[in-house]
C-alpha positions in Angstrom: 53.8 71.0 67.7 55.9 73.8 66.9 53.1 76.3 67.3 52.1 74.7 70.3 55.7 75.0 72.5 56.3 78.4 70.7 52.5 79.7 72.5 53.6 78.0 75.8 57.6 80.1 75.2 55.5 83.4 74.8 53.1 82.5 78.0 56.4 81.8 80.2 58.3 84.8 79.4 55.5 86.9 80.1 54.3 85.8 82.9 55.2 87.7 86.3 57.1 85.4 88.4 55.6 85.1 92.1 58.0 84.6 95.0 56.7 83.2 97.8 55.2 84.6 100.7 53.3 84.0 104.2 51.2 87.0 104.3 50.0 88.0 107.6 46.3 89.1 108.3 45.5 92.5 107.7 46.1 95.0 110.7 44.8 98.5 111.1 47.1 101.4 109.8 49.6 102.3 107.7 53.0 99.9 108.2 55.7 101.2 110.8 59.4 99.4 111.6 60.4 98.4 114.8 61.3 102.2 115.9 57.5 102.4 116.9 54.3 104.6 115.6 56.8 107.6 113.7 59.5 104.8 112.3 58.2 105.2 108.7 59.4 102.5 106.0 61.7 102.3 102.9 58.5 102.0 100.2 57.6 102.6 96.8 53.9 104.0 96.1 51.4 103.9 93.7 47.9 104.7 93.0 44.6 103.4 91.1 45.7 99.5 92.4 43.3 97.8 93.9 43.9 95.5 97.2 44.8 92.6 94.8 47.1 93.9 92.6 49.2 95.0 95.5 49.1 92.1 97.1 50.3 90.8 93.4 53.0 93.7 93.1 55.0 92.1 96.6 54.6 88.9 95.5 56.4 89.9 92.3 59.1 91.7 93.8 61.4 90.2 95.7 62.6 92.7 98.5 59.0 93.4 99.1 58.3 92.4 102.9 55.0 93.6 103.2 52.1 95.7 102.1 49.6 98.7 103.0 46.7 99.2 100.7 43.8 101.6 101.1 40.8 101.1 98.8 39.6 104.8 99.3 43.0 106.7 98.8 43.4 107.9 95.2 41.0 105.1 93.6 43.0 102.5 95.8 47.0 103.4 97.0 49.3 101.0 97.2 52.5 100.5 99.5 55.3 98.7 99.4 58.0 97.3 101.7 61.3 96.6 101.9 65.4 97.4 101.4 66.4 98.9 97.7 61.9 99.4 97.0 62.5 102.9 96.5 65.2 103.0 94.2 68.8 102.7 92.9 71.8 104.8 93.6 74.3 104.9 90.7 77.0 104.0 93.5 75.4 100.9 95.2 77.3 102.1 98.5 74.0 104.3 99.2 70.9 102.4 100.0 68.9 105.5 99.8 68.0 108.4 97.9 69.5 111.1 101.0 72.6 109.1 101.0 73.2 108.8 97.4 72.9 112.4 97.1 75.2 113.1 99.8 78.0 111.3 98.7 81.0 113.2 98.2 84.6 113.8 99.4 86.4 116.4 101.6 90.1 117.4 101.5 91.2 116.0 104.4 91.0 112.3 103.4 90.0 111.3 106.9 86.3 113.3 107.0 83.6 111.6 105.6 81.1 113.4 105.3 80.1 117.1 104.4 79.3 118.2 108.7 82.8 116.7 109.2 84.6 118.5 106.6 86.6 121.1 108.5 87.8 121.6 111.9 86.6 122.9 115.1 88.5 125.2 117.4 87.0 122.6 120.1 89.0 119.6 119.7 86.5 117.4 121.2 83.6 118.6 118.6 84.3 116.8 115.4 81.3 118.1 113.2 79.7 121.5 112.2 76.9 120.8 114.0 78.7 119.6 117.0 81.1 122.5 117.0 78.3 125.0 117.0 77.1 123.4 119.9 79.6 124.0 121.7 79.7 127.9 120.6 83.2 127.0 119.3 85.1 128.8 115.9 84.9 125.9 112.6 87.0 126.2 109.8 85.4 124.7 106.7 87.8 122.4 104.1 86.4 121.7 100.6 83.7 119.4 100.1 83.4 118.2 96.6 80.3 115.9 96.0 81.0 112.9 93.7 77.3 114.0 92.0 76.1 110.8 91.8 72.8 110.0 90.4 69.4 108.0 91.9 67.2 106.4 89.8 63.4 106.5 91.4 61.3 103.2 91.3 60.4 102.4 88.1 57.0 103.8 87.0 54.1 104.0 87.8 55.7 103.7 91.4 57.6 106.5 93.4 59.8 105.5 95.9 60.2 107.0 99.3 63.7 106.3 101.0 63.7 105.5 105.0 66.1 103.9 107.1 63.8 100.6 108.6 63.3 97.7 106.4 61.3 95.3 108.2 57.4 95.3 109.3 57.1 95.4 113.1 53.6 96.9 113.6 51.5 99.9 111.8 50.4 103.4 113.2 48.3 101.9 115.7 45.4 104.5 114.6 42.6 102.8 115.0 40.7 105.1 112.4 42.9 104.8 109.8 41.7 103.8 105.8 44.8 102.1 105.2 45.6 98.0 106.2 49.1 96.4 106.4 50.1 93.2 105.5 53.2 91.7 106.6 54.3 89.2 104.3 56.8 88.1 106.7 55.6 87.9 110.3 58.9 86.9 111.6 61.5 89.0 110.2 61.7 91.4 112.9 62.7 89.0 115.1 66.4 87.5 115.9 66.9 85.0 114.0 69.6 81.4 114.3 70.4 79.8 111.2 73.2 77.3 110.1 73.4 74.1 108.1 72.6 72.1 111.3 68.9 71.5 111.6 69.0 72.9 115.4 69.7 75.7 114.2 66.7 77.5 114.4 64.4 79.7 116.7 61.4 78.0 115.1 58.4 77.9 117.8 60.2 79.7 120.4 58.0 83.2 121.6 60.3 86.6 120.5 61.3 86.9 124.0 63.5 83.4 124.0 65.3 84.3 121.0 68.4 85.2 122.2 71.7 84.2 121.7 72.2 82.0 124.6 69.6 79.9 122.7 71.3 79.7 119.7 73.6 76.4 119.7 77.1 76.7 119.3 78.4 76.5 115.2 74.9 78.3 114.7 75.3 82.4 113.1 72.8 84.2 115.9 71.5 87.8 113.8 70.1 90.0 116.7 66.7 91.9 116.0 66.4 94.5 113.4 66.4 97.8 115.2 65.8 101.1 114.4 68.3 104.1 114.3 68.4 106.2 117.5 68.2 109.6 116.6 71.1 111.9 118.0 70.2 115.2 117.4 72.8 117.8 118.4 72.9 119.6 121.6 70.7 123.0 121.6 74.4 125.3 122.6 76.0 126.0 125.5 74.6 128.8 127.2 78.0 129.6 128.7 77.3 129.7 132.1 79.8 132.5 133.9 82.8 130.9 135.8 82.7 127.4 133.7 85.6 125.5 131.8 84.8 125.5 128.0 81.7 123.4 127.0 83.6 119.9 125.5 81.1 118.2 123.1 80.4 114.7 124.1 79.1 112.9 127.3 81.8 113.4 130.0 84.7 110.1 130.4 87.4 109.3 132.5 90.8 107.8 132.2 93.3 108.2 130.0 91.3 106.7 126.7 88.3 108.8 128.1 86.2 105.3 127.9 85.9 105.1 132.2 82.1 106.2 133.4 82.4 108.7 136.0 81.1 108.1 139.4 78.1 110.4 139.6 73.6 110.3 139.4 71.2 111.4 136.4 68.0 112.7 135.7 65.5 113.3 133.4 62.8 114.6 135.9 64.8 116.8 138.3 63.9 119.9 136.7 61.0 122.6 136.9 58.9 121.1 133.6 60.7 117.5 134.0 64.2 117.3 132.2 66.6 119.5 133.4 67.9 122.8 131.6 71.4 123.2 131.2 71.3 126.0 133.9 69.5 123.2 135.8 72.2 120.8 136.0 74.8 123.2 136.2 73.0 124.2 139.9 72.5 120.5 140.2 76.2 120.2 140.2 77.0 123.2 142.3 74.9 121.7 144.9 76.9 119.1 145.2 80.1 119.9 147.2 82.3 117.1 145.5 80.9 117.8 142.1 83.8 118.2 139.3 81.3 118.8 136.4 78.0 117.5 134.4 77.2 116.4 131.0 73.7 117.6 129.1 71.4 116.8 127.0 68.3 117.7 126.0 66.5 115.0 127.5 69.7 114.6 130.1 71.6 115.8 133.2 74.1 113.7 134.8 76.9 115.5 137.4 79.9 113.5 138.8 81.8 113.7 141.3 83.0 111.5 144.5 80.1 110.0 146.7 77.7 111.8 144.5 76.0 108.5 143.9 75.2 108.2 147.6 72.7 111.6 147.6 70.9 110.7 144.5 67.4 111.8 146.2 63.7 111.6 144.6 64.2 112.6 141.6 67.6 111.2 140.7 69.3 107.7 140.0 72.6 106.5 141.3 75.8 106.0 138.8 78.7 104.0 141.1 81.7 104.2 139.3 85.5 103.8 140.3 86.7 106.7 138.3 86.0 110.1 140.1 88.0 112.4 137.1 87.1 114.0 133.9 89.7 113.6 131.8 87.6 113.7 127.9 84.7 112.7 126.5 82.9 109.9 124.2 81.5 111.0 121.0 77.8 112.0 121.1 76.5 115.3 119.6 73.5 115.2 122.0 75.4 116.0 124.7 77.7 118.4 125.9 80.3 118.2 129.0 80.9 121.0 130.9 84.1 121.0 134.2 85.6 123.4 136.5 82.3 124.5 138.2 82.6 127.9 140.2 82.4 128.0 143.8 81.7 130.8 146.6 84.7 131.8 148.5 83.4 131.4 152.7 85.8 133.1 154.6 86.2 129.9 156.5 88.6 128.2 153.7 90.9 131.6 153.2 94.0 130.9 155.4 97.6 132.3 155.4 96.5 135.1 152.6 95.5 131.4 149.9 92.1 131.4 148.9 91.3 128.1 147.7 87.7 127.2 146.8 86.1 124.4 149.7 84.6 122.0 146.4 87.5 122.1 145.0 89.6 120.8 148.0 86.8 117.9 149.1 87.7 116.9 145.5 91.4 116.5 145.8 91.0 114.8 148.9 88.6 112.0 148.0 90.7 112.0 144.6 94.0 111.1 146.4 91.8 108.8 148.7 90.8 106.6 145.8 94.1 106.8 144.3 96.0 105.6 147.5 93.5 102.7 148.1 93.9 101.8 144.2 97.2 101.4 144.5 97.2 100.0 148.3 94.9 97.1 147.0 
């Protein structure tokens, strides 16, 4: 008897425990997040597995969300899915290898990362990268990193760190060797949970789950997404006769949070999305024009009753605020005031020169400030 429950011990112990999973049938392609086609996964490889013992290798680990296999990839290569897959960070505040590597701590308490560690001669620009954008001076402070230490997936695996966690499709090549399996269909979706037993999105098609659907004392969890890149803005070119490029989309009022009344464009230009020189002559055609933000996929130039001469290429922006007064935080973009004008003899009078945008700007400024304060 002994002999017998001391053999059935052994077998338990070392038998791989299985979570359980709802795998999905195969699709074509290697698995992608819900970025899209390019929105790689956090994963953990390994080769010489065959289609079984990956699917084996999820069901054992229990972050794993999903598969991709291909049977003629280095004698079989196996892929898997899911947060913490590729590895641990000695300080469990990084989830990933470039984060746990980039942890670290500057002398002025209040920067938190290495780009922000110093200070820009641009107030708005609160980065390196920003403040080069802007072509402004940065002073570098002391970054010390706190030389933490990640641990890669145990072998045979090798992890490979990514921001998206959950399946939402593959690389839609319909060529490719490799399948994916999700092993949760319906993770990428928003989800209502609760102790209730309404609360639930259970049979309801992805576009009804939304929050208005959720019943009240339910937790509604939106849709994993992924992260939006923001890539910094190319420079300012300086254009001659402009204020100092401020880094940021251009805001109004006094917390710089107020939308300013303008259009935008991503097709105005020669080849589609306008240069900055571009939409700096996009604002100087506009007589009322008090300056324009820029991207590299961007223009947008404000003013008053700008919105109502958006033409072909443009969209309308009708907003109460008609003032540049800052700028909200987004290293894409850069906001550029005070565009030049041409002096026409017509507005020199009494020995003043005073430039004619300039003036239809004070005057529909002081209109909407009268009728704010009338109504």
């Amino acid at each position: 008897m002994a002999s017998h429950f001391l053999l059935f011990l052994c077998v338990s112990v070392n038998s791989p425990f299985y979570y359980a999973r709802a795998y999905a049938p195969p699709m074509t392609g290697a698995c992608r997040g819900p970025g899209g086609i390019h929105d790689k996964l956090n994963s953990r490889h390994a080769t010489e597995k065959s289609q079984s013992d990956c699917e084996d290798a999820c069901s054992a680990l229990a972050a794993c969300v999903g598969y991709a296999h291909c049977e003629d990839c280095n004698n079989g290569e196996c892929i898997l899915y899911g947060a913490g897959v590729d590895g641990t960070c000695s300080n469990p505040i990084a989830k990933n290898q470039f984060d746990c590597e980039a942890l670290g701590s500057c002398s002025d308490v209040t920067k938190t990362s290495e780009d922000e560690c110093g200070r820009c001669s641009e107030p708005t620009a609160t980065s390196r990268s920003t403040c080069d954008s802007v072509g402004a001076n940065w002073v570098k402070e002391t970054w010390s990193f706190a030389l933490e230490t990640w641990e890669d997936a145990e072998d045979p695996w090798t992890g490979d760190s990514h921001f998206s966690t959950t399946i939402r499709g593959t690389t839609e090549d319909s060529s490719s060797k490799y399948i994916c399996v999700d092993a949760d269909p319906e993770d990428h979706y928003a989800r209502c949970s609760g102790s209730n037993s309404t609360c639930t999105f259970d049979g309801l098609e992805e576009s009804a789950r939304i929050e208005d659907n959720c019943p009240e004392g339910c937790v509604y969890t939106p849709a994993p997404t992924a992260p939006k890149p923001k890539p910094p803005h190319a420079g300012d070119i300086k254009l001659p006769g402009w204020g100092s490029a401020m880094s940021g989309a251009c805001r109004g009022g006094t917390d710089f949070t107020d939308k300013v009344n303008g259009k935008y464009s991503n097709t105005a230009g020669a080849d589609g999305p306008l240069t900055q020189q571009e939409c700096a002559s996009a604002c100087l055609d506009e007589p009322t024009c008090v300056g324009y933000s820029h991207s590299t996929a961007w223009c947008v130039v404000y003013g008053p009753v700008i919105h109502e001469t958006v033409g072909e290429f443009w969209t309308s922006d009708n907003h109460e605020e008609v003032t540049i007064t800052g700028t909200k935080a987004n290293p894409s973009y850069i906001c550029v005031t005070g565009p030049p004008r041409d002096i026409p003899n017509e507005t020199k009078s009494s020995g003043s020169v005073f430039y004619a945008g300039r003036l239809s700007v004070l005057v529909y400024t002081l209109i909407a400030l009268v009728t704010s304060l009338v109504s």
